[in-house]
C-alpha positions as CSV (number, residue, x, y, z in Angstrom):
1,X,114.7,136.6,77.1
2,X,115.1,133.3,79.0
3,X,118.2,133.5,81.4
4,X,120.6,131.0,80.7
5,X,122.8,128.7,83.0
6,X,126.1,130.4,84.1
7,X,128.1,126.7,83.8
8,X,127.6,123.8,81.2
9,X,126.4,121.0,83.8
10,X,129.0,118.4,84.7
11,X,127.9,114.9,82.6
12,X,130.1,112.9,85.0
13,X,128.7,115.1,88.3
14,X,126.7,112.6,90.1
15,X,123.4,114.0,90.9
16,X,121.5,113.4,94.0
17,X,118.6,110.5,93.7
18,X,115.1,111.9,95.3
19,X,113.9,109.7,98.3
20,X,112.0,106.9,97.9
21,X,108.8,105.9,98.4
22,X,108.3,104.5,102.0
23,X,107.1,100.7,101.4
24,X,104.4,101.4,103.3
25,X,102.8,103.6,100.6
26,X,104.0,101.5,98.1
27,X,101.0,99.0,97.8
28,X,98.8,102.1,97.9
29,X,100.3,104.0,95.3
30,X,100.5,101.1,92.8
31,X,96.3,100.4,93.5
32,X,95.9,104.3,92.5
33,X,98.6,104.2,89.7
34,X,96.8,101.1,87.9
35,X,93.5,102.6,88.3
36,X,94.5,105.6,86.8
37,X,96.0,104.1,83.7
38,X,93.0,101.9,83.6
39,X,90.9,104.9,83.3
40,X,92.9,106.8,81.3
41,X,92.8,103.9,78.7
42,X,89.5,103.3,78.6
43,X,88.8,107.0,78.3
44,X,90.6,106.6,75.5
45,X,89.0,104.0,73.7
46,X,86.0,105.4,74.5
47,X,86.9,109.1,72.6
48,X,88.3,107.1,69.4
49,X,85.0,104.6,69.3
50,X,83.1,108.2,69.2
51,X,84.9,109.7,66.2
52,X,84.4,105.8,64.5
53,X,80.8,106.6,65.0
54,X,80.7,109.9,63.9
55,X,82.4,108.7,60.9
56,X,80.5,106.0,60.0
57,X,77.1,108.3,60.6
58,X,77.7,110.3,57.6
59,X,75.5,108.6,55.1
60,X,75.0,109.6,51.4
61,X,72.1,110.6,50.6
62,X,72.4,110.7,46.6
């Protein structure tokens, strides 16, 4: 069995904010970011294309 908080969290308890990203890294991170979206699109399109294919490959042959 899971173990379960001891308290109920406080909603109004401010919580503390990670550190940011040092600007230097910034400009990287974004390059890497976009190209893996881009990719991860693409990939995508390219996995629903296939089953299109697949779809369209079944012919009848009546």
């Amino acid at each position: 069995m899971a173990a379960r908080p001891r308290h109920q969290q406080d909603l109004f308890e401010i919580q503390e904010t990670p550190p940011s990203i040092p600007i230097s890294a910034q400009a990287q991170m974004l390059v890497l970011l976009e190209t893996l979206l881009t990719e991860a699109i693409s990939s995508a399109r390219t996995e629903a294309q296939d089953g299109l294919e697949e779809v369209d490959h079944d012919e009848d042959h009546a």
